[in-house]
PDB file of N, CA, C, O and CB in Angstrom:
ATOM      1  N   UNK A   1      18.030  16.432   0.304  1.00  0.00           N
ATOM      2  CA  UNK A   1      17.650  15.158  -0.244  1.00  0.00           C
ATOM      3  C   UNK A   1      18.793  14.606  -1.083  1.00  0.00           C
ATOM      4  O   UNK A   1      19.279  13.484  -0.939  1.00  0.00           O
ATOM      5  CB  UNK A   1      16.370  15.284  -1.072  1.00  0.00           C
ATOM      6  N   UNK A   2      19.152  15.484  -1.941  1.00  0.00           N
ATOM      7  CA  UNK A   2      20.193  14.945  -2.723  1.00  0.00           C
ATOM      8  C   UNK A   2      20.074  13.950  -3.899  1.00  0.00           C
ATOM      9  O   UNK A   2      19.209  13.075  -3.868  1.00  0.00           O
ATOM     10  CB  UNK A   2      20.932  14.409  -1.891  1.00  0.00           C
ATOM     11  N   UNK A   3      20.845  14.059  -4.835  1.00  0.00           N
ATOM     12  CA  UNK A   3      20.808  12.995  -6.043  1.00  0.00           C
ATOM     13  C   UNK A   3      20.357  11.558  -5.733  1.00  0.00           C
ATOM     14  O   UNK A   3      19.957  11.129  -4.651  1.00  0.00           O
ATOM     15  CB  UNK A   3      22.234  12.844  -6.649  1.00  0.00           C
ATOM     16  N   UNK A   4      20.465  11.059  -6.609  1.00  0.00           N
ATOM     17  CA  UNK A   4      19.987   9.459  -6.546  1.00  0.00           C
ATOM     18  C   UNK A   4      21.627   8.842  -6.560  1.00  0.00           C
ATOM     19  O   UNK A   4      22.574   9.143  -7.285  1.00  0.00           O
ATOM     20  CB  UNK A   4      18.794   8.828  -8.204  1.00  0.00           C
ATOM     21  N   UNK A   5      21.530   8.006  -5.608  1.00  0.00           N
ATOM     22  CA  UNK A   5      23.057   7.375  -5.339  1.00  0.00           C
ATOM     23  C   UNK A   5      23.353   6.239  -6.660  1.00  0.00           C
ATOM     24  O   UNK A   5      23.548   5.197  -6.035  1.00  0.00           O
ATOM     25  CB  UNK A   5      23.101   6.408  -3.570  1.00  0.00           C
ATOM     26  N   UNK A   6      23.469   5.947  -7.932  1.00  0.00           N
ATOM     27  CA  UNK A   6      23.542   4.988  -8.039  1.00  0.00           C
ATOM     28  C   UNK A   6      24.483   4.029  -8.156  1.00  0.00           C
ATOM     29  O   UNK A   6      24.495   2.949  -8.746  1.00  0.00           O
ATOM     30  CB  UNK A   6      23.069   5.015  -8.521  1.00  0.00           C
ATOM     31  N   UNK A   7      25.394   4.698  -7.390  1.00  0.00           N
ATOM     32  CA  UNK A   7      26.482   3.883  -7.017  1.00  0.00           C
ATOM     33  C   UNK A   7      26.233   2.597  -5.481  1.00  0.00           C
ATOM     34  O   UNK A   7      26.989   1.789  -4.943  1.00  0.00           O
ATOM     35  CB  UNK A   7      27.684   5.144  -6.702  1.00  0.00           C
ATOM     36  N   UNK A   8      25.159   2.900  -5.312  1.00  0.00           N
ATOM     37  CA  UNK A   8      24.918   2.199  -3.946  1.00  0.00           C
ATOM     38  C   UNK A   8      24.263   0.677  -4.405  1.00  0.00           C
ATOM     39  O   UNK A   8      23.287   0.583  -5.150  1.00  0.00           O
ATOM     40  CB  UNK A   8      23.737   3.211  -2.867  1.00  0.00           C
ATOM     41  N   UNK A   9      24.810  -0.201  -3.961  1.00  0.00           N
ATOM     42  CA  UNK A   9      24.653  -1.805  -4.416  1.00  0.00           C
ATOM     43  C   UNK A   9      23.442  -1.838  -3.174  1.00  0.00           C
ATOM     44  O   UNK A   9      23.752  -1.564  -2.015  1.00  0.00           O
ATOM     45  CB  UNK A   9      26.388  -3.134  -4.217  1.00  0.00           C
ATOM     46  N   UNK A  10      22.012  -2.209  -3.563  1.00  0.00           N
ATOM     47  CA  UNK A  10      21.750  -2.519  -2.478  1.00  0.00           C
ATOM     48  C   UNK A  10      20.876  -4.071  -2.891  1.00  0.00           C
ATOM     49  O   UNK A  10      20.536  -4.465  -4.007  1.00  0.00           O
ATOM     50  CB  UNK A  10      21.019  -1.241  -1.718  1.00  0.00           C
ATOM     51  N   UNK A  11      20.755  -4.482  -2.046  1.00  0.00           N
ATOM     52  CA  UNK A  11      19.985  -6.244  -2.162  1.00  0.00           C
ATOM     53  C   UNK A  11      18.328  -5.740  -2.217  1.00  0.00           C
ATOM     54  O   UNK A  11      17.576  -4.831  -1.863  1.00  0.00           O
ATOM     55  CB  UNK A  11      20.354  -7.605  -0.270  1.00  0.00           C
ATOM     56  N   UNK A  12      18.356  -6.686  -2.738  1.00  0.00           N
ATOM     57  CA  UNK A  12      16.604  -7.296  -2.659  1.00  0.00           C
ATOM     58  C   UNK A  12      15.968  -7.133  -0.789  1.00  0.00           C
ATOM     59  O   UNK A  12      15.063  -6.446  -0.315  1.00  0.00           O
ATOM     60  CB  UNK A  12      16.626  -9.610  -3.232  1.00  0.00           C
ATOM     61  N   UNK A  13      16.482  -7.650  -0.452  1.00  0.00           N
ATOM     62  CA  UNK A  13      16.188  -7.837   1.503  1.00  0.00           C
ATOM     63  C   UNK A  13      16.093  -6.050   2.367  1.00  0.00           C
ATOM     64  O   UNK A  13      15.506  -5.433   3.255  1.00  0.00           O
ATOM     65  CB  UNK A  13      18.202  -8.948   2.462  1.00  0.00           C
ATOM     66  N   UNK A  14      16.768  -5.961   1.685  1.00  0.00           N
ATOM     67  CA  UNK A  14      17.222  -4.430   1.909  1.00  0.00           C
ATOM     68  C   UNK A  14      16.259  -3.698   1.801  1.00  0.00           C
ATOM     69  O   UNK A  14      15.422  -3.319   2.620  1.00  0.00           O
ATOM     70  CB  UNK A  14      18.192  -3.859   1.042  1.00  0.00           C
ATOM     71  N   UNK A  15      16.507  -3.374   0.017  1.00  0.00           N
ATOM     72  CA  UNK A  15      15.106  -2.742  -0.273  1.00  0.00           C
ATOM     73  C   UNK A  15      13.942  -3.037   0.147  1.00  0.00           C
ATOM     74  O   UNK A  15      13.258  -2.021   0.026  1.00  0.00           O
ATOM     75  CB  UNK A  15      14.834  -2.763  -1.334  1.00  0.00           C
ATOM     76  N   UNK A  16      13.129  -4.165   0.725  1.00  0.00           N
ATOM     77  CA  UNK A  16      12.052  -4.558   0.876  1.00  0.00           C
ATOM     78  C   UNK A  16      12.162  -4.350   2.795  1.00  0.00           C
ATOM     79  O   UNK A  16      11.308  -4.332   3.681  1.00  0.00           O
ATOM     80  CB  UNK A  16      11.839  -6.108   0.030  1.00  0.00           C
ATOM     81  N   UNK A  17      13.186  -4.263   2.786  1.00  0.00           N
ATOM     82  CA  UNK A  17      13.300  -3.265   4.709  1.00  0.00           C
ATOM     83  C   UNK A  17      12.789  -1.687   4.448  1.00  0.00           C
ATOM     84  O   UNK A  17      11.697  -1.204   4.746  1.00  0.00           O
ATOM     85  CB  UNK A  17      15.561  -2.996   5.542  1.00  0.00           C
ATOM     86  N   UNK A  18      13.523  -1.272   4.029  1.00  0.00           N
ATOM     87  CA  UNK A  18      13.445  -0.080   3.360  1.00  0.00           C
ATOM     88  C   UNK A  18      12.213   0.378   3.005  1.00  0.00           C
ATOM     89  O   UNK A  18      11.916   1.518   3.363  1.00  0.00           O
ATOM     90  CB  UNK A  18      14.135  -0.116   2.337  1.00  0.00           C
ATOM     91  N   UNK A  19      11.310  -0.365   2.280  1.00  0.00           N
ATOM     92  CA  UNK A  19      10.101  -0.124   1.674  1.00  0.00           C
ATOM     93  C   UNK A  19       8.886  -0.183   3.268  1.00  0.00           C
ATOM     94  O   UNK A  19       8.280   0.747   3.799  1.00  0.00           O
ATOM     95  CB  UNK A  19       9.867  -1.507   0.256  1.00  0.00           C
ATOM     96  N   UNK A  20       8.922  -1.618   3.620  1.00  0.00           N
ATOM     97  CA  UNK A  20       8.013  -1.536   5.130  1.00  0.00           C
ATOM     98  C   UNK A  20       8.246   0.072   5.955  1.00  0.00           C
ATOM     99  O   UNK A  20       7.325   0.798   6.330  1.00  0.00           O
ATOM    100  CB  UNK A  20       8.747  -3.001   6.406  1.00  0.00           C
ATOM    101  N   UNK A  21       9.530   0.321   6.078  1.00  0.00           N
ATOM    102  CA  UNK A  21      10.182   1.329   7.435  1.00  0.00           C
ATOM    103  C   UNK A  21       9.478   2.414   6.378  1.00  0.00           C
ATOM    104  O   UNK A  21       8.503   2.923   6.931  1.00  0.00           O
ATOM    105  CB  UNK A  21      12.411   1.469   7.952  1.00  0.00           C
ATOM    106  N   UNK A  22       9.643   2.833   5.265  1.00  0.00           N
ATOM    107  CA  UNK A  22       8.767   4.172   4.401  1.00  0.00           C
ATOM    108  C   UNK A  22       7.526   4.006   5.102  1.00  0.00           C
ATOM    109  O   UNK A  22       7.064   4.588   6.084  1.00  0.00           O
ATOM    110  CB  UNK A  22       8.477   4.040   2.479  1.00  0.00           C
ATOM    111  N   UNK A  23       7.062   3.023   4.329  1.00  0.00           N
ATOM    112  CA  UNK A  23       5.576   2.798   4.922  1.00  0.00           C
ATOM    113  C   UNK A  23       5.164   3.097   6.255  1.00  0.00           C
ATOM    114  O   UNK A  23       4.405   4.026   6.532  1.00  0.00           O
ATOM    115  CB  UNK A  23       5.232   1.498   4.851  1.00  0.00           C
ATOM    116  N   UNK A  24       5.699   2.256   7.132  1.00  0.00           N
ATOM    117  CA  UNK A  24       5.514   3.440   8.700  1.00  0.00           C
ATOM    118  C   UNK A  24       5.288   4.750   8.608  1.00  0.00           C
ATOM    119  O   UNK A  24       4.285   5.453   8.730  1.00  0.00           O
ATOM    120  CB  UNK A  24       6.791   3.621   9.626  1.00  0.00           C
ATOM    121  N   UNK A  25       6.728   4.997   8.303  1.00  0.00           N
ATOM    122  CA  UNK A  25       6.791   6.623   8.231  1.00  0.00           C
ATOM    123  C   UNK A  25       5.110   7.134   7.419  1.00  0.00           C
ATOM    124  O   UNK A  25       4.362   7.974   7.921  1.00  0.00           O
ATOM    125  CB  UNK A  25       8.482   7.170   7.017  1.00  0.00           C
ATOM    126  N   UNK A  26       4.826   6.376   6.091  1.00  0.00           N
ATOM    127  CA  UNK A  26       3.512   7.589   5.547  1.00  0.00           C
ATOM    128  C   UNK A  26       2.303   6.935   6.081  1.00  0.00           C
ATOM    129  O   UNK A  26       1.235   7.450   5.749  1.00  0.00           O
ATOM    130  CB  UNK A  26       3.250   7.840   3.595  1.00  0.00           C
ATOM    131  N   UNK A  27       2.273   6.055   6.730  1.00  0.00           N
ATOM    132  CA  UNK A  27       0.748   5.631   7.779  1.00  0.00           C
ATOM    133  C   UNK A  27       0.840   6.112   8.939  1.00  0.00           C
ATOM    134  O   UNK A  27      -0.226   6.302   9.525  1.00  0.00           O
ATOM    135  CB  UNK A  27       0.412   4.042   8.152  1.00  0.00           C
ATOM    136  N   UNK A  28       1.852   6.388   9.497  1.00  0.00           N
ATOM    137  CA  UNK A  28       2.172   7.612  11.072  1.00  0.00           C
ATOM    138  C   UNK A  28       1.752   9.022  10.587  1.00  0.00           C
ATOM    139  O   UNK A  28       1.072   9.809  11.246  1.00  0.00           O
ATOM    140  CB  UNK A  28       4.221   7.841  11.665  1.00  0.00           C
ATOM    141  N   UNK A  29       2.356   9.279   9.077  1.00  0.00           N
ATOM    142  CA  UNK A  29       1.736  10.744   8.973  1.00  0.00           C
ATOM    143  C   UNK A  29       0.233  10.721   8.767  1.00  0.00           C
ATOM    144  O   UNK A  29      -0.460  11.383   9.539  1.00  0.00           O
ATOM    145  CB  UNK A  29       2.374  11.572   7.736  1.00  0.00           C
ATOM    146  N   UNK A  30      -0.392   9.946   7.693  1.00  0.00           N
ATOM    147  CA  UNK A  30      -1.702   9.669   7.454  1.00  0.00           C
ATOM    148  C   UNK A  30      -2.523   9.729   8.496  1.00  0.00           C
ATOM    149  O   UNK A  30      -3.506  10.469   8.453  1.00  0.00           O
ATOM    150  CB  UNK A  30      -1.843   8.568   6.933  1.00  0.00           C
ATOM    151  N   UNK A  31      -2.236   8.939   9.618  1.00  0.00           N
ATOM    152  CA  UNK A  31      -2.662   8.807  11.174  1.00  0.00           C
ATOM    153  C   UNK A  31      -2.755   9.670  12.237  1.00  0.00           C
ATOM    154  O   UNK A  31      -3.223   9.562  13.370  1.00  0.00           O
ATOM    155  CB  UNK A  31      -1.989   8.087  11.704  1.00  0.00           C
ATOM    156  N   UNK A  32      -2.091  10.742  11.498  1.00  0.00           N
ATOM    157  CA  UNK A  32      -1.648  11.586  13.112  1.00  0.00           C
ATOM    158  C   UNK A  32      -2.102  13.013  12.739  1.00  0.00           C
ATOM    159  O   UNK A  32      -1.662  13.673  11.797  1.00  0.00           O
ATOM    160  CB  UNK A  32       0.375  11.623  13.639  1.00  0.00           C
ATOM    161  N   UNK A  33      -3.047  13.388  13.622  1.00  0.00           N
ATOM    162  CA  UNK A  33      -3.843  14.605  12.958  1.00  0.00           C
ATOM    163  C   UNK A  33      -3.398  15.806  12.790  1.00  0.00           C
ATOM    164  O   UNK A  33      -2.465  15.919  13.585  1.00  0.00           O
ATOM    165  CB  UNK A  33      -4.880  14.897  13.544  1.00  0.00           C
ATOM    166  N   UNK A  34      -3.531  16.790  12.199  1.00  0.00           N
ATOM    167  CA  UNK A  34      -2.662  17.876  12.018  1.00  0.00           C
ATOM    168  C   UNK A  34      -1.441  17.748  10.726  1.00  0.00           C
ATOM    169  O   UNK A  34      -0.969  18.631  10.010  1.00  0.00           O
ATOM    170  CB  UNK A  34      -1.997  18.037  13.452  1.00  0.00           C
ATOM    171  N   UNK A  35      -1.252  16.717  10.761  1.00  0.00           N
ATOM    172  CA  UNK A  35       0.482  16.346   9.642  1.00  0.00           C
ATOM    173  C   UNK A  35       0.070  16.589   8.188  1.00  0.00           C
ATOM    174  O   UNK A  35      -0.915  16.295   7.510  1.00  0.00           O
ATOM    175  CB  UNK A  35       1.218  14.266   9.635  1.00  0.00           C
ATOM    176  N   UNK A  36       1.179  17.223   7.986  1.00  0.00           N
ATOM    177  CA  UNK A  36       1.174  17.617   6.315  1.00  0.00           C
ATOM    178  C   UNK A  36       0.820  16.144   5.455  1.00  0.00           C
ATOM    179  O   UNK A  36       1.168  15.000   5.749  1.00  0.00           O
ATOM    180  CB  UNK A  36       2.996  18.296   5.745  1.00  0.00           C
ATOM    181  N   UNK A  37       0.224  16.490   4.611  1.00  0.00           N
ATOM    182  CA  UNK A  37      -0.624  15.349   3.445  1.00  0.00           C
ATOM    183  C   UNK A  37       0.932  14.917   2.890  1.00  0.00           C
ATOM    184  O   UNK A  37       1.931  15.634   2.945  1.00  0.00           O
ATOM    185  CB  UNK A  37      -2.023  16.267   1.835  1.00  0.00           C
ATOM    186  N   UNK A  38       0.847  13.604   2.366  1.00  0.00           N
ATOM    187  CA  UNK A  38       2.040  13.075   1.659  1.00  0.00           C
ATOM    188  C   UNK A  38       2.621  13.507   0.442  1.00  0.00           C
ATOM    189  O   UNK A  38       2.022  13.312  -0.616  1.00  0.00           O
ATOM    190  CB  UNK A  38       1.851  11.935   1.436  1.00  0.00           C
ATOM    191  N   UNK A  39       3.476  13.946   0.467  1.00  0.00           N
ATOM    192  CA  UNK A  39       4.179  14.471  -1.292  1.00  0.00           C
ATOM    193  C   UNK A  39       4.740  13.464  -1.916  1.00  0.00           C
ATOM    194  O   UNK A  39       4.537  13.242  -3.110  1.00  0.00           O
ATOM    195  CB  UNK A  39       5.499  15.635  -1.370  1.00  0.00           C
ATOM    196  N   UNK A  40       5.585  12.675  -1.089  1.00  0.00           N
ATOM    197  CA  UNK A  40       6.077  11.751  -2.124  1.00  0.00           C
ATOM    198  C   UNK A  40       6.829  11.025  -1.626  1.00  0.00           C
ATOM    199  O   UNK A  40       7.842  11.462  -1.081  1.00  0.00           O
ATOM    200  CB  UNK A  40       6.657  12.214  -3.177  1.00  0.00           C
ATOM    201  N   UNK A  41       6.404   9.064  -1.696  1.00  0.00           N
ATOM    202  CA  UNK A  41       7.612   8.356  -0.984  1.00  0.00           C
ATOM    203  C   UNK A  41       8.722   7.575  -2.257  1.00  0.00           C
ATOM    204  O   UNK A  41       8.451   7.381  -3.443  1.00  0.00           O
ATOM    205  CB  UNK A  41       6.848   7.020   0.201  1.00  0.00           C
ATOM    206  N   UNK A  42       9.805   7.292  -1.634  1.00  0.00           N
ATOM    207  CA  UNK A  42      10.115   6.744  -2.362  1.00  0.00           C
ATOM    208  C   UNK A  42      11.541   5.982  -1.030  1.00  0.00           C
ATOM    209  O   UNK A  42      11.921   6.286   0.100  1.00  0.00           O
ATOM    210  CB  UNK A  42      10.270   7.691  -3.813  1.00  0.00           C
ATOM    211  N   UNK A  43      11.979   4.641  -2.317  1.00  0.00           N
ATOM    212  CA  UNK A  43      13.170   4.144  -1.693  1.00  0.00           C
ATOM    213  C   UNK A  43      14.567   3.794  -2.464  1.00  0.00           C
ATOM    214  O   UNK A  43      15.305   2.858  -2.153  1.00  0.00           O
ATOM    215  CB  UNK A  43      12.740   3.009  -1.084  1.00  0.00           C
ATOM    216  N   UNK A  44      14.783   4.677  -3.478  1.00  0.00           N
ATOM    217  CA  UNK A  44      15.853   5.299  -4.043  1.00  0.00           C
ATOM    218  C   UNK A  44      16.857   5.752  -3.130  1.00  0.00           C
ATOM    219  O   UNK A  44      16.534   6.869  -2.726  1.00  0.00           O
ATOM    220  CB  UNK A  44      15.438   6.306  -4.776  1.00  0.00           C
ATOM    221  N   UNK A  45      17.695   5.451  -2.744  1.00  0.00           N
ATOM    222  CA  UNK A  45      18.975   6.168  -2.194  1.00  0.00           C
ATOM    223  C   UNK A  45      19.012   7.009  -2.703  1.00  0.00           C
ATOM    224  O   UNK A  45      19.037   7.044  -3.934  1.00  0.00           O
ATOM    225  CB  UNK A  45      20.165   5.729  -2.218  1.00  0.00           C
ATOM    226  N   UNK A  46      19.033   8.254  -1.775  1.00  0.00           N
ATOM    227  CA  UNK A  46      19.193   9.675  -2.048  1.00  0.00           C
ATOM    228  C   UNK A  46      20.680  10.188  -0.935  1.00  0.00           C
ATOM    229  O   UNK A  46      20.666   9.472   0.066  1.00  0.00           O
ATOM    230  CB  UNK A  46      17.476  10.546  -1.621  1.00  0.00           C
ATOM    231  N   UNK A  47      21.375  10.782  -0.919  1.00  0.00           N
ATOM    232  CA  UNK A  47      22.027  11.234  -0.311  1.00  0.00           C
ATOM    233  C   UNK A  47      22.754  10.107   0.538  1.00  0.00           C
ATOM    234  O   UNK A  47      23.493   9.270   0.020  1.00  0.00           O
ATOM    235  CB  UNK A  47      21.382  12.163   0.195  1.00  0.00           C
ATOM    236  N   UNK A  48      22.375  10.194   2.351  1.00  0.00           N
ATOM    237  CA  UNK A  48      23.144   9.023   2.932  1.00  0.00           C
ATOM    238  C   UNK A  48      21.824   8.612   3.602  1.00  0.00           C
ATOM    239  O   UNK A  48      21.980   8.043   4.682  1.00  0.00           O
ATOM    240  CB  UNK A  48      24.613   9.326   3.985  1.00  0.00           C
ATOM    241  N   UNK A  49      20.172   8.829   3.065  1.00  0.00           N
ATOM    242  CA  UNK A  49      19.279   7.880   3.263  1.00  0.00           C
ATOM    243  C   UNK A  49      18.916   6.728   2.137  1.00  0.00           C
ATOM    244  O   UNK A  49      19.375   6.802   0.997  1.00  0.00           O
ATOM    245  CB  UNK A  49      18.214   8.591   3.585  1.00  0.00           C
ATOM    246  N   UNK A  50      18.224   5.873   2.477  1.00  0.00           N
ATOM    247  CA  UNK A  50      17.909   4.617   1.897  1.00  0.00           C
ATOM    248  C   UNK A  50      16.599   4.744   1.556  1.00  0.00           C
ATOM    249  O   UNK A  50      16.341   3.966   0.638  1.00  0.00           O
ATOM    250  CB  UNK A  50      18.146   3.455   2.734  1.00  0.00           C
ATOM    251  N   UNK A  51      15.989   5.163   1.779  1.00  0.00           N
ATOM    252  CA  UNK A  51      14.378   6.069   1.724  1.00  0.00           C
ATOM    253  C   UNK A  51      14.004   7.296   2.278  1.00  0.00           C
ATOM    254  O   UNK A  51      14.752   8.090   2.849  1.00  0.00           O
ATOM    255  CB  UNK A  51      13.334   5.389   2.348  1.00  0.00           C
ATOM    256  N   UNK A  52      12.624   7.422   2.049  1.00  0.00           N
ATOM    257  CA  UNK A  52      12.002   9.110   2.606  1.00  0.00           C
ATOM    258  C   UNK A  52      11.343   8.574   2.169  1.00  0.00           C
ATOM    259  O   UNK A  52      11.246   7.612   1.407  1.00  0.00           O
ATOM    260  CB  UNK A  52      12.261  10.732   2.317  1.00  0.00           C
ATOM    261  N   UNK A  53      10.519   9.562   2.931  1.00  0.00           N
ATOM    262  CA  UNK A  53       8.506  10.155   2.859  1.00  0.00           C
ATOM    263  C   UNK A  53       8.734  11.709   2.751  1.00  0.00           C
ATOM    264  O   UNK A  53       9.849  12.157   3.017  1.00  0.00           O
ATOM    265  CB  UNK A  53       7.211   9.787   4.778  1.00  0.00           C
ATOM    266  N   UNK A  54       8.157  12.179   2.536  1.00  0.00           N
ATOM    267  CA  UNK A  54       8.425  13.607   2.621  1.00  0.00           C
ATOM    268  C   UNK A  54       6.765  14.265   2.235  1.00  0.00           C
ATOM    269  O   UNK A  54       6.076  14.175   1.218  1.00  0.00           O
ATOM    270  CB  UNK A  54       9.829  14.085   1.395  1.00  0.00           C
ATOM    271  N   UNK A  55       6.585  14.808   3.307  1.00  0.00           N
ATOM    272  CA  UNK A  55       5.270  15.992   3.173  1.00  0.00           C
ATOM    273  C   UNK A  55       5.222  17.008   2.405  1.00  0.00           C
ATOM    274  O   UNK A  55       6.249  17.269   1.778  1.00  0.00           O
ATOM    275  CB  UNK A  55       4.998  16.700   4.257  1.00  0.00           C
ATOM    276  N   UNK A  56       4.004  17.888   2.225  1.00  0.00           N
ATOM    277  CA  UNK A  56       3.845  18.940   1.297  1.00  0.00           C
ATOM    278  C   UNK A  56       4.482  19.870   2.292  1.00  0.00           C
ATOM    279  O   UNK A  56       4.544  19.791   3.519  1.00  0.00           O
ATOM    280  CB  UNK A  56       2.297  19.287   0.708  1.00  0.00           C
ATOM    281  N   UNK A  57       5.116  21.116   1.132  1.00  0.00           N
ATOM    282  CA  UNK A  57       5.208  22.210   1.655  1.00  0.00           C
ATOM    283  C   UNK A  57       4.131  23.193   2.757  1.00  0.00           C
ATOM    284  O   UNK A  57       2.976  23.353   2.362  1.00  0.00           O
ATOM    285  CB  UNK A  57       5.441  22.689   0.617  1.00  0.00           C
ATOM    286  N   UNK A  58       4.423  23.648   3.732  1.00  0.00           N
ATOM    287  CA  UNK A  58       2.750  24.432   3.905  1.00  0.00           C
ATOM    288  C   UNK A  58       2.612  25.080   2.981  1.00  0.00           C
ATOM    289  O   UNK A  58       1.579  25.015   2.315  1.00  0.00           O
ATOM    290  CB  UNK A  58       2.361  25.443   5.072  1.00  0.00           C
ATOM    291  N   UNK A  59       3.688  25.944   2.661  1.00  0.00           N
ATOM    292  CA  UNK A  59       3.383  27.661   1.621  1.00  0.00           C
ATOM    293  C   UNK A  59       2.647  26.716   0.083  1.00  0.00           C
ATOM    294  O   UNK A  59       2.126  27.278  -0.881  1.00  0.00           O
ATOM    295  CB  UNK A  59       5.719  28.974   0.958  1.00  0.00           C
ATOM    296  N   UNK A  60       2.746  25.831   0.185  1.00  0.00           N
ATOM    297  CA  UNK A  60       2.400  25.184  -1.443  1.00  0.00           C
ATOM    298  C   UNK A  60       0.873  24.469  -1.290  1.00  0.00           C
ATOM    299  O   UNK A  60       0.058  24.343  -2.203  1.00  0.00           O
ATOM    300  CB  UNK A  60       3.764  23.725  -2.018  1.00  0.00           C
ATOM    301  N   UNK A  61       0.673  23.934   0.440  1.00  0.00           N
ATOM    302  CA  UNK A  61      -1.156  24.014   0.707  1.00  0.00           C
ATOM    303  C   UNK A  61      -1.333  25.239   0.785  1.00  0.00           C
ATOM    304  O   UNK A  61      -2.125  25.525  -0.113  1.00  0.00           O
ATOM    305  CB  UNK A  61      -1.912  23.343   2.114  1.00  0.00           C
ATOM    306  N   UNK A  62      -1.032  26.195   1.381  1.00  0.00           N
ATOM    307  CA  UNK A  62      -1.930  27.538   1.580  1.00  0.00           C
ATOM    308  C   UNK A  62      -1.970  27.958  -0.054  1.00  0.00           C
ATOM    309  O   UNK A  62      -3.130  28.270  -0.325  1.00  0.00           O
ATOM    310  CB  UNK A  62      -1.091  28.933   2.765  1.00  0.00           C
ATOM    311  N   UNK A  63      -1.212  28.055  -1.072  1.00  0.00           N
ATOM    312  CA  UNK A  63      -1.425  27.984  -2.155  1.00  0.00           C
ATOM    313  C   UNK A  63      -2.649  27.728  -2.892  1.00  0.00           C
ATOM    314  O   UNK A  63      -3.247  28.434  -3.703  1.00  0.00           O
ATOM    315  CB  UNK A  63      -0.752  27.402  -2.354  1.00  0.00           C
ATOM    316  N   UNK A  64      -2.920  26.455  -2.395  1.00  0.00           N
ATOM    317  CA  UNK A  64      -3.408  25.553  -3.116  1.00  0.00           C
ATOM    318  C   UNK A  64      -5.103  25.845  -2.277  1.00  0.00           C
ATOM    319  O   UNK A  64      -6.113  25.760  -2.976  1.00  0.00           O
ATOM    320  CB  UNK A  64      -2.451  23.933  -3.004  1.00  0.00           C
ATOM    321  N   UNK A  65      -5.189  26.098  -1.137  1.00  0.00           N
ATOM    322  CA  UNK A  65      -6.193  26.216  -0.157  1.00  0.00           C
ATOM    323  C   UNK A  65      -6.510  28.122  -1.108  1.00  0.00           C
ATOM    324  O   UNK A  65      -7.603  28.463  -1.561  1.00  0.00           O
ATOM    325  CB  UNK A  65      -5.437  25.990   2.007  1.00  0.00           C
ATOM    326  N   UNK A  66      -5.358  28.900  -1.146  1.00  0.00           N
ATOM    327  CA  UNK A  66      -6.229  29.642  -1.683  1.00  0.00           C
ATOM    328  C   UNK A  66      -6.674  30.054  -2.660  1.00  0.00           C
ATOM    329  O   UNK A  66      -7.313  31.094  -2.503  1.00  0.00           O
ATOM    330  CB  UNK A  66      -6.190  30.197  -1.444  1.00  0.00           C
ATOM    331  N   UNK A  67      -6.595  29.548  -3.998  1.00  0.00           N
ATOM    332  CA  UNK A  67      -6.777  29.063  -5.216  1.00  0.00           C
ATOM    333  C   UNK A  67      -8.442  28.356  -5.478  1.00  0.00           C
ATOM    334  O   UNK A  67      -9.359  28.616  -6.258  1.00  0.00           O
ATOM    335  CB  UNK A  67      -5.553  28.016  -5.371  1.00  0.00           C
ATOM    336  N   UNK A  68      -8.235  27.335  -4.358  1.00  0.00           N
ATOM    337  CA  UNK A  68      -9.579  27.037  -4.504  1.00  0.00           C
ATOM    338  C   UNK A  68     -10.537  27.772  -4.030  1.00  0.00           C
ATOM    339  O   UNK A  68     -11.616  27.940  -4.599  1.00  0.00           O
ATOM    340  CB  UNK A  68      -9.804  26.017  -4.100  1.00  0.00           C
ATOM    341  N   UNK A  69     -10.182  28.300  -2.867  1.00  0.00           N
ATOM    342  CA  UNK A  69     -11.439  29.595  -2.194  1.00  0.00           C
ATOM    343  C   UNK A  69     -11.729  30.452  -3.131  1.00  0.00           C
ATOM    344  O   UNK A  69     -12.890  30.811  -3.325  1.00  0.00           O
ATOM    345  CB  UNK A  69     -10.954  30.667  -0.895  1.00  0.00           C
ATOM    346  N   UNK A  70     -10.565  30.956  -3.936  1.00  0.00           N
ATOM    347  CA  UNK A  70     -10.888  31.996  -4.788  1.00  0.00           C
ATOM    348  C   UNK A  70     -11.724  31.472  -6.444  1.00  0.00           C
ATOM    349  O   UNK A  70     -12.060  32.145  -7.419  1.00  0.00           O
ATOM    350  CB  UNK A  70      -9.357  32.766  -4.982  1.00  0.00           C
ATOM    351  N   UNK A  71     -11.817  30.101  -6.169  1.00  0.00           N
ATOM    352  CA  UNK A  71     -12.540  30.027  -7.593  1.00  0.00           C
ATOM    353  C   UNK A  71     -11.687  28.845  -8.456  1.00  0.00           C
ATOM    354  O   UNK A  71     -12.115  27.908  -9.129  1.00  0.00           O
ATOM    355  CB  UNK A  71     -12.467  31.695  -8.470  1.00  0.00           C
ATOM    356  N   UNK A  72     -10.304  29.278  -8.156  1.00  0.00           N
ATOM    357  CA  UNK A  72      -9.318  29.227  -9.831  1.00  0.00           C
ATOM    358  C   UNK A  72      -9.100  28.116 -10.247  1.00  0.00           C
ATOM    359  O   UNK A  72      -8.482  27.962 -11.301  1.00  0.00           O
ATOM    360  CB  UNK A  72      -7.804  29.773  -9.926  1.00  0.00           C
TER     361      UNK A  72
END
């Protein structure tokens, strides 16, 4: 993923491209059965992307799946 670029000039037009094309990306995962639940979008330049979506870990649902079975 990488740092936050903030050396990257980006426009208004841009970002608001950027923001729709995320959005795809977390209503395709939302939509599509089986796909890891959403962790976190954002449209911060990170590395040499302009956005991400990014899903949960599995090992961090099975975690979490067995935590609750067990009570905790």
């Amino acid at each position: 993923m990488g740092g936050e670029r903030r050396s990257a000039v980006i426009t208004e037009e841009d970002r608001r491209n950027t923001a729709f094309h995320e959005a795809g990306h977390a209503l395709t995962a939302l939509c599509t059965p089986g796909s890891r639940p959403i962790h976190k979008a954002t449209i911060i330049p990170r590395g040499s992307a302009l956005g991400m979506v990014r899903g949960c870990q599995w090992s961090w649902l099975y975690l979490v799946v067995m935590c609750l079975s067990l009570g905790l």
